[in-house]
N, C-alpha and C positions, 0 to 999 in steps of 0.2 A: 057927337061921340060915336065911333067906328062900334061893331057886335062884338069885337072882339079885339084883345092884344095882338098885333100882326109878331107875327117871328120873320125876324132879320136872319139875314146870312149867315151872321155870327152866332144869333139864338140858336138855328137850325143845325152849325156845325156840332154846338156844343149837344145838342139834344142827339141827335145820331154816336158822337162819341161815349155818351153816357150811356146809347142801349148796348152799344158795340161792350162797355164792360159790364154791365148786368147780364147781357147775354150769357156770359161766360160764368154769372154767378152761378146759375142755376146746377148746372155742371160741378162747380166747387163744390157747395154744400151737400149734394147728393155722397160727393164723396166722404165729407164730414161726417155725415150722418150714420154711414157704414160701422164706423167705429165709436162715436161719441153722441149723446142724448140732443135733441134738439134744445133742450135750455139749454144747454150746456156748447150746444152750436150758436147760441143766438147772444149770451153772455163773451164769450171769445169773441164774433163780430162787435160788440157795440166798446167793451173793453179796449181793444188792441187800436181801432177807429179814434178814439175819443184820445186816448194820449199821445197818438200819432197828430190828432190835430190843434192839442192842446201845445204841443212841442211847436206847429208851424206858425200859432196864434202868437205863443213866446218869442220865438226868430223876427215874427214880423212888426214884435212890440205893438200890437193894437191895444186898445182898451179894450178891458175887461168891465162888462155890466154889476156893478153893485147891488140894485134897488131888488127887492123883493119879486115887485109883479115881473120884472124880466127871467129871473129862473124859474116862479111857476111858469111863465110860457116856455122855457125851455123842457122840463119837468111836462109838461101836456104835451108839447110837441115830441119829447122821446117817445112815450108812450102810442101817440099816434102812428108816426114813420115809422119808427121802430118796436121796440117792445109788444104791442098787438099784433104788428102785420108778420113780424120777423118769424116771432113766437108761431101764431098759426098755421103759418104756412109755411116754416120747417116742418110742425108736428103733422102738418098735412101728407107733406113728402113722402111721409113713410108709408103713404097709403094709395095714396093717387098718383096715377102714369102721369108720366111727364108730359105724353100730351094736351090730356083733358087740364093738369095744372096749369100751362103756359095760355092755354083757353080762358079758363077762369081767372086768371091774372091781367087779362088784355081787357077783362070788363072793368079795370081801377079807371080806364080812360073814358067810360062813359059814366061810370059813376063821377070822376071827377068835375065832367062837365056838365053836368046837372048840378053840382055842388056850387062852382063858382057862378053857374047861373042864380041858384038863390042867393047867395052873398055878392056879388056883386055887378054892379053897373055893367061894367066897363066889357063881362064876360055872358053876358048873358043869351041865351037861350035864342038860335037861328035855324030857321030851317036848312040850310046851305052847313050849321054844325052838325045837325044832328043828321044829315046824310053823310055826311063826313064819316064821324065817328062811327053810322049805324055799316058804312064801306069797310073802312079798317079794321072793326070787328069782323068784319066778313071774311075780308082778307087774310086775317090770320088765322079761323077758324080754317080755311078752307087748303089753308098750307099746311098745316098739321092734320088735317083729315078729318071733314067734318063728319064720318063715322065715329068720330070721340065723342062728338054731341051726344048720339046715345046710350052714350055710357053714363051720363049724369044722373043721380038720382036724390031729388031732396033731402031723404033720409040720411044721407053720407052725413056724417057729423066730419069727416075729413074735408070733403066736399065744400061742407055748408065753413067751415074754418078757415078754406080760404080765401071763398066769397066775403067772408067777415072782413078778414085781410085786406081786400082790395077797399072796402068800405070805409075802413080806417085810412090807407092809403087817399083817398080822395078826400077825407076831413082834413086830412094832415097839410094837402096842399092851403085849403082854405086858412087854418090856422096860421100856417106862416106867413102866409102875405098878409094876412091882418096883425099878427102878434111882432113878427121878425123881419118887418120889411126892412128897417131903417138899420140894421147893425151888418155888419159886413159878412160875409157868407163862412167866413173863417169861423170869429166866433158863432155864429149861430149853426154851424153845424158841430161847431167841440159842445156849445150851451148843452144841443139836445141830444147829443150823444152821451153826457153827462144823465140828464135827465132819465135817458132809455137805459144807462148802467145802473144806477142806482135800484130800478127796479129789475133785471135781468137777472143779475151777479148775485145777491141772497135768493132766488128765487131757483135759482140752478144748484147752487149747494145747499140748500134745503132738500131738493126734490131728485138729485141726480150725485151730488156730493162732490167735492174739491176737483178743481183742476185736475187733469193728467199732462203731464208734458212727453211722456214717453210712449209717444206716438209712430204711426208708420210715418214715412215722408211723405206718402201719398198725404194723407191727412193734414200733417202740419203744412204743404206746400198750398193746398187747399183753403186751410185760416188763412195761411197768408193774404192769399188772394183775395176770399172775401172779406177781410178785414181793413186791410191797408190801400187793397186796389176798387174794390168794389163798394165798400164801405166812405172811411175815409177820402180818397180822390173822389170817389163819383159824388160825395154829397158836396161837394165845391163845386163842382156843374151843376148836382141840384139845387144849389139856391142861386145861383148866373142863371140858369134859365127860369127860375121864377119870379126872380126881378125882373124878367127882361121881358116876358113871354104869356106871364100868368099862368095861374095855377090850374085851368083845364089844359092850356096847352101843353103846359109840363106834361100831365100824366097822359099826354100820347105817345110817351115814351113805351109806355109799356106795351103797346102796340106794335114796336119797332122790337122788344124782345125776345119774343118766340122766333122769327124771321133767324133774328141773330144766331139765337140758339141754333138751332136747325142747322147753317150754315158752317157752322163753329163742331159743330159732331160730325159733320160730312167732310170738313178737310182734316180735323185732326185725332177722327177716331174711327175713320175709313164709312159710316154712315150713307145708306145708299140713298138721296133724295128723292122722294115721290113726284112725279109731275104735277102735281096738284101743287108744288110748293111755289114752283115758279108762277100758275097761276093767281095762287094768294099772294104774291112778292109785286102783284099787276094790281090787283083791286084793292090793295094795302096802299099801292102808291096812290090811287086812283082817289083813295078817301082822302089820306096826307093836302094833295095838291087841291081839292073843294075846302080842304077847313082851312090851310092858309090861305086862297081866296084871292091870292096876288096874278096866277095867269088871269082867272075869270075875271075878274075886273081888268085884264090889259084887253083883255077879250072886247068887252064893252065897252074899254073908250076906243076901239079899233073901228068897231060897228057904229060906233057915235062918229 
C-alpha cells in the first residue's frame, strides 16, 4: 500500500476548481457580514445550499437514506463542516484582518493530515508529507506577508475561533470518508447540509432574530454566491475529491485559498500585489508537487 491516496488529473482539476470558488468566498461573506449577524450569515449559507441540493438529489431521482445511524452521521457531519467552522470563523471575521485569517485557515491542511494519518492506513504519516505540507504553509504565509505572523496572539478568542474552525474542518474530512463514503456526494452533501440547518437556523433566530430579506444587493448578490456557488456546488467537488483523493489531500485545498483570494482582489478590486505573493505562488507550488509525489518518483525510475 502506497503513503498515500495519489490525486489524478481529474482529482486535481476538481481540487484547484473548488479553491478557485472558496477563494471568492472569503470576499462574499465579508460583505454579508457588513450588514447581517454572522449566525445569521451562516444560517442563509447552509439553508439556501441544502434545498438547492435537495432539488438536484429530486431531478436526479437518487435514493434517499432511511436508517437512523445514516442521518446521525449527517447530523455530525453538519456540525463538523459546517455549523462549527462556518459559525467561528464568520464571528472571527469580524475581528481579524483578512490576512492573518486566510493564514490561520491554511493550517486545516496540516491539521488535516495528521488527522487522516491517525485514522487511516491508506493516509498515513511521511516525511516527503509533512515537507509537503510544512512547504505550502510556507507558501502561503509568505504570499500574504509573513509580517501577519506577528500579529497572532493566543489570547485572541477571534484568533483562537478560528484555529478551532480549521480543527473541525480536518475532523470533518476524517468523518466522511468513514461515515459517507458509500452514498453519492449529492445526497451526502443535501444529508449534511440538513444536519448543519437544523442546528444554524433556531440558533440565529434566537440570538440575532428572523430573517431580513430587504437587503442591499451588495449583500443578497453575496448570499447568493456563498450559498448556491460556494456552498452547495463546491460541496459536490467536495465529496469527488474525497472519494477520489482522501481526506488529507482534500484539505490542501485550503492552501490553494489565500493564493486565490489574493489574485481575485487584485484583478477585481484593483488590489496592488506584493512581490512576496508570487514568491509564496513558487513555494506553494513547490509543497503541492513533493505531496503528490508523481514528478519525484518519475524522478527515480529515471535514475534507476
Amino acid at each position: 500500500m502506497t503513503d498515500q491516496m495519489s490525486l489524478s488529473p481529474k482529482a486535481w482539476s476538481a481540487l484547484l476548481l473548488l479553491a478557485l470558488i472558496w477563494g471568492g468566498s472569503f470576499l462574499s461573506i465579508r460583505v454579508a457580514l457588513d450588514e447581517i449577524g454572522p449566525l445569521t450569515v451562516v444560517a442563509h449559507r447552509t439553508l439556501w445550499a441544502m434545498l438547492v441540493l435537495w432539488a438536484v438529489v429530486w431531478a436526479m431521482r437518487l435514493p434517499v437514506p432511511q436508517d437512523p445511524a445514516t442521518w446521525g452521521a449527517f447530523l455530525v457531519m453538519g456540525l463538523l463542516n459546517n455549523a462549527i467552522p462556518f459559525g467561528l470563523m464568520a464571528w472571527g471575521q469580524l475581528y481579524v484582518e483578512t490576512g492573518l485569517t486566510s493564514i490561520l485557515n491554511a493550517a486545516t491542511a496540516v491539521f488535516g493530515v495528521i488527522a487522516a494519518a491517525v485514522f487511516f492506513a491508506d493516509e498515513r504519516l511521511s516525511v516527503r508529507k509533512v515537507v509537503g505540507v510544512g512547504l505550502g504553509f510556507l507558501g502561503v504565509a509568505t504570499a500574504i506577508g509573513l509580517d501577519n505572523m506577528r500579529d497572532f496572539d493566543v489570547r485572541s478568542l477571534a484568533q483562537l475561533a478560528i484555529l478551532a474552525g480549521t480543527v473541525s474542518y480536518a475532523l470533518a474530512g476524517v468523518w466522511g470518508r468513514k461515515t459517507l463514503a458509500g452514498l453519492s456526494p449529492q445526497v451526502a452533501a443535501a444529508g449534511m447540509l440538513t444536519g448543519s440547518t437544523i442546528v444554524t437556523l433556531p440558533l440565529a433566530l434566537i440570538f440575532e432574530g428572523p430573517m431580513q430579506f430587504d437587503l442591499a444587493l451588495a449583500t443578497l448578490t453575496a448570499i447568493g454566491y456563498y450559498a448556491v456557488v460556494a456552498t452547495a456546488g463546491a460541496y459536490l467537488l467536495y465529496y469527488y475529491v474525497l472519494a477520489r483523493a482522501g481526506s488529507g489531500n482534500l484539505l490542501l485545498v485550503t492552501l490553494l485559498i489565500a493564493p486565490v483570494a489574493i489574485l481575485l482582489g487584485a484583478l477585481f478590486r484593483d488590489e496592488t500585489l506584493n512581490p512576496n505573493a508570487y514568491l509564496g505562488f513558487v513555494i506553494l507550488a513547490a509543497g503541492l508537487i513533493i505531496l503528490d509525489g508523481r514528478i519525484l518518483r518519475r524522478r527515480r525510475k529515471v535514475a534507476a
